[in-house]
C-alpha positions as CSV (number, residue, x, y, z in Angstrom):
1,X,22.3,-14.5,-20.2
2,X,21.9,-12.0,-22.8
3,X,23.7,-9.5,-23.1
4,X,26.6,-10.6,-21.1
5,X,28.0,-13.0,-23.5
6,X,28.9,-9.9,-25.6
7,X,30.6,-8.5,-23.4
8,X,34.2,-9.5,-22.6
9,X,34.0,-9.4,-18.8
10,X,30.9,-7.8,-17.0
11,X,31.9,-5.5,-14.0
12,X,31.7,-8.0,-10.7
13,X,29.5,-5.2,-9.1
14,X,27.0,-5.9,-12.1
15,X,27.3,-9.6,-10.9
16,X,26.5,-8.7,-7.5
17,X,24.1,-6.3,-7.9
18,X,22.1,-9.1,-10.0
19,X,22.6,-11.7,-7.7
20,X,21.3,-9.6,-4.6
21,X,17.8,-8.9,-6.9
22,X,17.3,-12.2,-8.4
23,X,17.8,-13.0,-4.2
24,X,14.9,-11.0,-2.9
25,X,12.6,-11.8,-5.6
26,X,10.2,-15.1,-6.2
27,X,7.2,-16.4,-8.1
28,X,4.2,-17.7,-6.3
29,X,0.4,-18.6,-6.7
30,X,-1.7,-15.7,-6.6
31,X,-4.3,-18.0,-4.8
32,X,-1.7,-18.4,-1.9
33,X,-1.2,-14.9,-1.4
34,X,-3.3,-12.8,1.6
35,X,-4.6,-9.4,1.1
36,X,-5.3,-7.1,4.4
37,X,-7.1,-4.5,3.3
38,X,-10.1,-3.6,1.0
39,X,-9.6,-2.1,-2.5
40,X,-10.6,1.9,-4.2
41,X,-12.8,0.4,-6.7
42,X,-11.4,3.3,-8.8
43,X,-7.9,2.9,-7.9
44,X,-8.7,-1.2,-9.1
45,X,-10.0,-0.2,-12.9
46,X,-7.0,2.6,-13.6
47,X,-4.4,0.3,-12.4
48,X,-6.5,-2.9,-14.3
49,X,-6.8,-0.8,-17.9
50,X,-3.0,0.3,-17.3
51,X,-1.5,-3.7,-16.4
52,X,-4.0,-4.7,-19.2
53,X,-2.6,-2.1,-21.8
54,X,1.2,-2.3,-20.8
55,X,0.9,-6.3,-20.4
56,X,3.3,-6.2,-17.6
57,X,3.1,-6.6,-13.9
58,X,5.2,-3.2,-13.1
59,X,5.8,-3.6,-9.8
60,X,6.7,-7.0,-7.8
61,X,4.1,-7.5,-4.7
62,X,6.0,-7.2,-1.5
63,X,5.0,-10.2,1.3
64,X,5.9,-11.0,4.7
65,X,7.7,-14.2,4.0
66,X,6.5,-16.3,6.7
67,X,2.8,-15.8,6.3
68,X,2.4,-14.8,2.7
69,X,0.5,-11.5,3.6
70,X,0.3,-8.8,1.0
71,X,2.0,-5.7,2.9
72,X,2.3,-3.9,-0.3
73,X,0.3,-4.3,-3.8
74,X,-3.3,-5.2,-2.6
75,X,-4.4,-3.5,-5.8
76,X,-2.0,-5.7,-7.6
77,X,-3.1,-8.6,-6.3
78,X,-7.1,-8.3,-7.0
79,X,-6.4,-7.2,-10.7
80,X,-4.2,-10.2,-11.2
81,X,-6.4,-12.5,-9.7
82,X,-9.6,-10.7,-11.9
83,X,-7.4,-11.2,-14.7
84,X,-7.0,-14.5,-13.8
85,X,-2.9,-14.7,-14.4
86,X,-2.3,-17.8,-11.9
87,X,1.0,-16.5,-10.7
88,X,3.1,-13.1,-9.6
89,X,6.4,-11.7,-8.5
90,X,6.8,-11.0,-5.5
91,X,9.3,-9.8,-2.9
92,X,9.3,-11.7,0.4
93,X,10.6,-9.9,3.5
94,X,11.6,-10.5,7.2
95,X,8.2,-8.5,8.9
96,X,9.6,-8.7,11.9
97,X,12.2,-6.9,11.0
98,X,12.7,-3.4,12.9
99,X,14.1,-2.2,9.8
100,X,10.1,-2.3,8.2
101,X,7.8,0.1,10.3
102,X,4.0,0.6,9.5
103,X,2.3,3.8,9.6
104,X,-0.9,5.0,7.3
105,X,-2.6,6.7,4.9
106,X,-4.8,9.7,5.9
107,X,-7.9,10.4,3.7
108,X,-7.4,13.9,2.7
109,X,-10.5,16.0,0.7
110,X,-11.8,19.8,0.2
111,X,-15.3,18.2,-0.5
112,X,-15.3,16.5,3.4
113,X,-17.9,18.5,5.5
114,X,-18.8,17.7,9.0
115,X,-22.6,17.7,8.0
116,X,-21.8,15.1,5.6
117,X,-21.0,12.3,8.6
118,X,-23.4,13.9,11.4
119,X,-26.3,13.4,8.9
120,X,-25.7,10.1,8.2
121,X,-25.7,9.2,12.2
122,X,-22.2,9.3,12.9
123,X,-21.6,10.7,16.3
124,X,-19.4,13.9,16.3
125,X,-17.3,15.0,19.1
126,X,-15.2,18.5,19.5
127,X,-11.6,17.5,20.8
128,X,-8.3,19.7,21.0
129,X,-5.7,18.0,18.9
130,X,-3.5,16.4,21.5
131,X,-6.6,14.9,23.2
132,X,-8.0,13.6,19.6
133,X,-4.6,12.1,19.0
134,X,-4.5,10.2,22.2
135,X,-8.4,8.8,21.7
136,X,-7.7,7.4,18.2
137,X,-4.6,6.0,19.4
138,X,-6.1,4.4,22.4
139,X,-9.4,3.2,19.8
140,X,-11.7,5.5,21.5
141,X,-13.1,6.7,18.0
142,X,-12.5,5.4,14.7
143,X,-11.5,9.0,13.2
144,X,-10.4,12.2,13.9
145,X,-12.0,15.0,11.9
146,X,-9.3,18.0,11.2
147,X,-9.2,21.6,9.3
148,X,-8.0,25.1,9.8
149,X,-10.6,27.5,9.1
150,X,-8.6,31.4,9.9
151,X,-5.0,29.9,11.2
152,X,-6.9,28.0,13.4
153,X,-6.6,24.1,13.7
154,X,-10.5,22.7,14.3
155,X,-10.8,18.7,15.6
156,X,-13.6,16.5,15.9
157,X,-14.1,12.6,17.1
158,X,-16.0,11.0,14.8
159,X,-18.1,8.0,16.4
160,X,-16.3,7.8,19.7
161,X,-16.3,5.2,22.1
162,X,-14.2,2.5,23.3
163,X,-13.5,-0.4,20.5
164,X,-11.6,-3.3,20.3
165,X,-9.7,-4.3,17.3
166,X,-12.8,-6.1,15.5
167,X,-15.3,-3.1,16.9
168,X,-12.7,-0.3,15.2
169,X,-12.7,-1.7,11.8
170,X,-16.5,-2.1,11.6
171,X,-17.1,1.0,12.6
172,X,-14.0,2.5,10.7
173,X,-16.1,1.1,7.6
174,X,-19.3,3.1,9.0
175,X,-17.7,5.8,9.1
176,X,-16.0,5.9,5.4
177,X,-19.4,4.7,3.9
178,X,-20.9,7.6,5.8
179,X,-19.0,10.2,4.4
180,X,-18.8,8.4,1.1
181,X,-15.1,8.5,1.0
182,X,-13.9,6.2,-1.1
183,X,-16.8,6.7,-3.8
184,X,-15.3,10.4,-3.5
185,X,-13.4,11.2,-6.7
186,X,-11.7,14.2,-5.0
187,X,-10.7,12.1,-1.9
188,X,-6.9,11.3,-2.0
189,X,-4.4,10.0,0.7
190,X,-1.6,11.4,2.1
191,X,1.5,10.3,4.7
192,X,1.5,12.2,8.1
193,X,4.4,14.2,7.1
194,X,2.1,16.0,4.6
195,X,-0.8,16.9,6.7
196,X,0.5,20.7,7.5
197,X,0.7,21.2,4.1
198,X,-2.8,19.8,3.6
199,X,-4.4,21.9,6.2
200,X,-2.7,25.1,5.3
201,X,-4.3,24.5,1.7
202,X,-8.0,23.9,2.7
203,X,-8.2,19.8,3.0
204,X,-9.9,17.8,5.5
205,X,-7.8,15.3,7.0
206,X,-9.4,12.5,8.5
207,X,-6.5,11.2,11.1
208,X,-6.8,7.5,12.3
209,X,-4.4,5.3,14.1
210,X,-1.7,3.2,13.1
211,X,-2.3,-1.0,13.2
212,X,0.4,-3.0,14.6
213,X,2.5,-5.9,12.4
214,X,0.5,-8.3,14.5
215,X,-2.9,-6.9,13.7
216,X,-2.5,-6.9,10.1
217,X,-1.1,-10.1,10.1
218,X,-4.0,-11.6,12.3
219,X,-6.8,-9.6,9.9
220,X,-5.5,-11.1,7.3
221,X,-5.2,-14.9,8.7
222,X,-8.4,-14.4,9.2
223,X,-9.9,-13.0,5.6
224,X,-11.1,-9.6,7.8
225,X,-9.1,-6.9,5.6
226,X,-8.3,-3.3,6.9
227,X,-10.6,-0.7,5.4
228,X,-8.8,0.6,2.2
229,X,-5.3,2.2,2.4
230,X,-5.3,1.9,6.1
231,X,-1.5,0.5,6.4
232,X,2.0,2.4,4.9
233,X,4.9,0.2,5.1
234,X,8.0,1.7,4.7
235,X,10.6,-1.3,3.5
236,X,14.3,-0.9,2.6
237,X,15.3,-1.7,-1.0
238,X,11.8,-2.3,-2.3
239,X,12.4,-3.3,-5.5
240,X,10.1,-1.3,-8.4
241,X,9.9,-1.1,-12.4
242,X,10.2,-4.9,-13.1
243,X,8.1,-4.7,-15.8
244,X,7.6,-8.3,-15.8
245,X,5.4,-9.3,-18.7
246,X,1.9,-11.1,-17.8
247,X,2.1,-13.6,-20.3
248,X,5.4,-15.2,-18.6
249,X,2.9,-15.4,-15.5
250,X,1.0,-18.2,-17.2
251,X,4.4,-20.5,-16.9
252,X,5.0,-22.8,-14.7
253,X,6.6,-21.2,-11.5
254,X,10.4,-22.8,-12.8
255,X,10.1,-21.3,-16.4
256,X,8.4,-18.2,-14.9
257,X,12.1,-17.6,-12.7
258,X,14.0,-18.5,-15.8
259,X,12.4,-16.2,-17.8
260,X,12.8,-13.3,-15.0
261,X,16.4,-14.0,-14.1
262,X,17.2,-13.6,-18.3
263,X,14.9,-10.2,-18.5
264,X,16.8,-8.9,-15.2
265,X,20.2,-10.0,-16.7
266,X,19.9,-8.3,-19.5
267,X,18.8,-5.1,-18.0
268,X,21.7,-5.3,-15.5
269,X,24.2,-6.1,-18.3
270,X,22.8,-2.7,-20.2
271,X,23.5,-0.1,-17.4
272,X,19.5,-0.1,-16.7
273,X,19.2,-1.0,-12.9
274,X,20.1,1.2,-10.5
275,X,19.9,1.5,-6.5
276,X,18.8,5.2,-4.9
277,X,19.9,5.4,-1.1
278,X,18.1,8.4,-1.0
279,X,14.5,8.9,-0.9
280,X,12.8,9.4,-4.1
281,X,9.8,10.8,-5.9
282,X,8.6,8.9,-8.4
283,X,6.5,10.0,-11.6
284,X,4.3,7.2,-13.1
């Protein structure tokens, strides 16, 4: 155990506190694992050249338990699996849990225009905001095209219509390709709490609905993943800055948990693991 045989009695909170980690964490086959939503391509090389350069996996891939979907780490996962390291950490949870909600990520851009979808055939609709809430709630358009131009909140529907599940995500992807959003250096994503802030300083918001636990879980059952960054999980005690190193990930999965449960040990033992109740803001 490390460090703990130095010391003459370890605190029994340390104990604890390792004990509940070691608890939520596992190793598993990467190949076992389901993704449920496309990848940035750009996103997937900076987080490749950083895993590559660090040789760790930093963060551990958070799962729903039962089915072995990926609700967090996507990226993670496709860089392993390029990189061809057989296994990775992960953190399973209880998804049916009412203590894990899902909500999503909203493209956000200055570069978005209008034109820029219109030309390239998608339909365009002008909405008030409430009304444009409710259709891309009720899939009657697979976006919902937002700015303020002089204090004033502008909307639009972009391809409306009436969609089922399968129908929305097609034409979700039409829509994205359209406006060349994810090739879009300038594009980035924000939570709904940030979208005043966005608005007030000149972004385009393209607002889309939430998918249910179910949905994702069904997508990804069936290998028909989300279009990129289209899911925000919000899970208790997620678990970050493992730092597990990639070469351990080439053990067996016994040796692997060996291996983790001494690097956590240590760690613990040192004063260097720490639980936040509060939200944070992390700095990579």
């Amino acid at each position: 155990m490390g460090l703990k045989r130095f010391m003459a009695k370890p605190p029994s909170w340390v104990d604890r506190l390792l004990e509940e980690i070691l608890k939520r964490l596992d190793i598993t086959n990467t190949g076992d694992l389901l993704h449920h939503e496309e990848i940035v391509p750009r996103n997937f090389k900076r987080l490749k050249e950083a895993m590559f350069n660090l040789g760790c996996m930093v963060d551990p891939i958070v799962i729903d338990k039962e089915h072995k979907v990926v609700l967090d780490g996507n990226h993670r996962l496709m860089v392993l699996r390029d990189m061809e390291v057989p296994h990775a950490v992960v953190q399973p949870i209880d998804y049916s849990s009412e203590e894990i909600t899902v909500g999503t990520w909203l493209p956000a851009s200055d570069g978005f225009t209008l034109e820029q979808f219109t030309k390239n055939g998608i339909e365009a609709e002008k909405v008030d905001r409430e009304e444009g809430m409710v259709a891309i709630a009720e899939t009657k358009a697979a976006f919902m095209f937002g700015y303020r131009e002089n204090g004033s909140d502008e909307h639009y529907l972009l391809a409306p219509g009436s969609y089922s599940l399968d129908g929305l995500v097609d034409v979700q992807k039409e829509v994205l390709k359209a406006g060349n959003v994810n090739g879009n250096g300038g594009v980035h994503y924000i939570s709904d709490d940030l979208k005043s802030t966005e608005l007030e300083d000149g972004k385009v918001i393209l607002f889309r609905r939430s998918y249910t636990k179910e949905e994702i879980v069904k997508r990804a059952k069936e290998g028909n993943p989300f279009p990129p960054k289209s899911t925000r999980h919000l899970i208790p005690n997620r678990i970050i800055r493992l730092n597990m190193k990639l070469g351990w990930l080439f053990e067996n999965r016994d040796d692997g948990l060996k291996l983790l449960e001494g690097m956590l040990a240590n760690r613990a033992y040192a004063g260097n693991v720490r639980r936040y109740p509060e939200p944070v803001i992390v700095i990579y």
